[in-house]
C-alpha positions, 0 to 999 in steps of 0.5 A, a space after each residue: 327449791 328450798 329444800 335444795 337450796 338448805 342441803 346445798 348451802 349445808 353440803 358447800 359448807 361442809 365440805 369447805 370446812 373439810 377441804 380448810 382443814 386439810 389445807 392447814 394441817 395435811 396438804 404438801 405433807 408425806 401422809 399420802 395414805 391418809 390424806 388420800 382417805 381424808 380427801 375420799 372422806 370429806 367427799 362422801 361425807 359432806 355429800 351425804 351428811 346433809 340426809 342424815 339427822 341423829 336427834 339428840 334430845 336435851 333434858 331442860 326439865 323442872 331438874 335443871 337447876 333453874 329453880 322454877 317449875 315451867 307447867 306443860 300442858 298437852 291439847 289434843 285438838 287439832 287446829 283446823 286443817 289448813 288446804 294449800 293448792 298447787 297445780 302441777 305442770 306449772 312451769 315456773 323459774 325455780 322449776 326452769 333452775 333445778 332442769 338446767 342444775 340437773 341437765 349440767 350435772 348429766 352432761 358432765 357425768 355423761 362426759 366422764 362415761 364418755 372417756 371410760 368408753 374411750 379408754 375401753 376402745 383403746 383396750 381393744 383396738 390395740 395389741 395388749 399383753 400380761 406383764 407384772 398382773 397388768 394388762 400392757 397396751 401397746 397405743 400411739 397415743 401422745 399422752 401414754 403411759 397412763 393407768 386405768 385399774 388394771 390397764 396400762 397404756 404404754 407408748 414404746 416409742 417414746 420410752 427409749 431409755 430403759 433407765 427412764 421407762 423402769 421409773 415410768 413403769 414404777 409410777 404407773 404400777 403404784 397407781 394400779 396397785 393401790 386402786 388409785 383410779 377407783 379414787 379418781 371415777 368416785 371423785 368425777 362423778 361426785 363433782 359432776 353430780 355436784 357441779 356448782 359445789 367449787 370445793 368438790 373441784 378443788 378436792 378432786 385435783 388435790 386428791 388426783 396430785 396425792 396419787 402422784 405423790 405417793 407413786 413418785 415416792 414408790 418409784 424413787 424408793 425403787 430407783 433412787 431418789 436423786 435419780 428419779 428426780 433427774 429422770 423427771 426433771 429431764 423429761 419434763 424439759 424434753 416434753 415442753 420442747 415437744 409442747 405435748 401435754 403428758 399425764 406423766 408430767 402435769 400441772 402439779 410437777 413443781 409440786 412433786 418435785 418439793 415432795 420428792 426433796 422434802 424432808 420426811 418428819 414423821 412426828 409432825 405428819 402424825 401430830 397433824 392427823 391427830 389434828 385433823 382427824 377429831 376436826 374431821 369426826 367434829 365437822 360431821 357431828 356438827 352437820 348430823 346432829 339434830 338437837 331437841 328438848 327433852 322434856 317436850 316429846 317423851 321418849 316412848 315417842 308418842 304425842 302424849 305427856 309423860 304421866 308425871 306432866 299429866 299429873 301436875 297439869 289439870 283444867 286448863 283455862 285458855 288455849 294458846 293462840 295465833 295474835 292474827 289470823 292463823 289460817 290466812 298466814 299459813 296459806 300466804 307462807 306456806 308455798 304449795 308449789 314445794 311437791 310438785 317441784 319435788 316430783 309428786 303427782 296430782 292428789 291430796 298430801 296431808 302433812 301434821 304438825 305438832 309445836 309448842 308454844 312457850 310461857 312467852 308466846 314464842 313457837 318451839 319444838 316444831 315436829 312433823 308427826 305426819 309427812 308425805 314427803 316430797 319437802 312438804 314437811 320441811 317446808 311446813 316447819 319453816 313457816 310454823 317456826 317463822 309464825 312470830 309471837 303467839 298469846 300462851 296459854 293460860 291456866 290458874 291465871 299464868 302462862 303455860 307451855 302449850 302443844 299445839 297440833 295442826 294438820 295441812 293439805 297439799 292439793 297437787 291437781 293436773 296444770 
């Protein structure tokens, strides 16, 4: 639960960033094609970017200018191996929380799969026929015309002026041509999975009005833009006379409406994606990055010093250690209830551990050399970093950095 809990603060977070950079720099501009991908960007990315950590190590050696040599010193013996138990089957609210999170999501990712099998049962139960690359379905249905890829759901009998239903047509040609539904079902379904993020929500609609920005703007350019606007106006009032709700006049139609009669300024849209777009690349360096001392791990990756620490670091005195009782805090922190709420099945899962302890006493670098998965070794950095103030090593009478190694064992048995 932990675990889930950091990724979803980070993926809320990060897609609030995104979404409030949009906001200040590209919402209600005439950069259709590009807020179209920024909003698709900010959707993948901010889902995705919590999985992905890039180390990137910073070099804080003898040479950085300090002006004071800090000895490290490597110790190759383990601390003695730590048993964590946890009973799998063990119900408890976390576990309660996580099926209901999960249940909500498969609901609303069912209900988007139940609207494609009705959209495919209206293909084929009425009539169609190919017009313009399209497949044109003849259907009764109030809320037509409407687009799904390359199917166009049309009502001849409301469409009764030629004039009007051409710039319909136009509209709807725009969003089959330039795959907006495609945008719209990767939008659903990441809301869906990720129901309780509101800013997915909020994305998703804004990305659903940009469609319809950019497919008024084609149909106004095909047909004149005071009288699209005419058109829209005046079957718009018709349809609220008629209390029908019509995907062709929704929620955003005062907002299409300022987007048909705004000014184009191409020079402010491209300064704004200028801006938005290093906020952009910023924003995921931001969440991937992972920083690290150099100087502690050496870039072979191996669990030994560089030869140049070995050779300046000899005899050591005293071993770094834990002020209390070192076992004892582990077993109380450390919460063996993290695999099974992750799905692991009954067995032993040994996690190692690998920290330093600083000239001060304080824990750093905690790095996982041995991981089962399952959220046992984040879970072991969280409370190995969490560990307090340790007595540093000693050599020559002075304090020393300190590796430490510390080997623990999950044991999942039948609840």
């Amino acid at each position: 639960m932990h675990t889930f809990i950091i990724y979803l603060f980070q993926m809320v977070l990060c897609s609030g960033l995104l979404y409030l950079f949009y906001a200040l720099f590209l919402k209600n501009r005439k950069t259709y094609q590009f807020n179209r991908f920024y909003l698709l960007g900010a959707l993948l990315l901010s889902l995705l970017v919590p999985f992905i950590k890039i180390p990137y190590y910073v070099s804080l050696t003898n040479n950085s200018g300090i002006g004071m040599q800090t000895l490290v010193r490597y110790n190759a013996l383990m601390l003695a191996e730590i048993a964590v138990p946890a009973r799998s089957g063990a119900l408890n609210w976390e576990r309660i929380l996580l099926f209901l999170i999960a249940g909500i999501s498969l609901l609303l990712v069912a209900k988007t799969l139940f609207a494609i099998r009705n959209l495919v049962r209206m293909r084929l139960q009425n009539i169609s026929e190919k017009k313009y690359g399209v497949t044109f379905i003849a259907t009764p249905d109030k809320t037509a015309p409407f687009s799904f890829f390359r199917w166009l759901f049309w009502n001849p009998q409301k469409q009764q002026n030629p004039v009007t239903a051409e710039s319909i047509l136009q509209h709807e040609l725009c969003h089959i041509r330039q795959l907006h539904s495609m945008d719209v079902l990767i939008a659903e379904f990441i809301a869906a999975a990720a129901w309780m993020n509101p800013f997915y929500w909020i994305m998703k609609n804004e990305l659903k009005a940009v469609h319809e920005f950019a497919a008024d703007d084609y149909a106004a350019k095909q047909a004149g833009n005071l009288t699209y606007t005419e058109h829209l106006i005046t079957e718009a009032i018709f349809q609220k006379q008629l209390q029908l709700v019509n995907p062709f006049f929704n929620d955003q139609f005062k907002r299409r409406l300022a987007m048909l009669t705004q000014k184009t300024n191409s020079s402010k849209g491209r300064y704004n994606k200028w801006i938005a777009i290093p906020l952009f690349i910023a924003t995921a360096i931001f969440f991937v990055i992972s920083c690290q001392k150099k100087d502690v791990f050496n870039e072979q990756g191996n669990n030994s010093p560089s030869p140049s620490l070995q050779q300046t670091v000899k005899n050591p005195e005293i071993d770094a250690r834990y002020s209390g009782d070192w076992a004892r805090f582990l077993q109380t922190n450390l919460r063996g209830d993290i695999p099974v709420e992750n799905g692991a099945g009954p067995g032993n899962y040994q996690v190692i551990a690998q920290f330093v302890v600083d000239v001060d006493g304080t824990v750093s670098n905690v790095k996982i050399l041995k991981d089962p998965g399952y959220g046992m070794g984040s879970e072991t950095v969280r409370v190995i970093a969490a560990s307090g103030r340790w007595t540093p090593a000693m050599q020559n009478g002075k304090p020393v950095k300190a590796y430490r190694k510390q080997p623990i064992t999950f044991q999942v048995t039948e609840g």
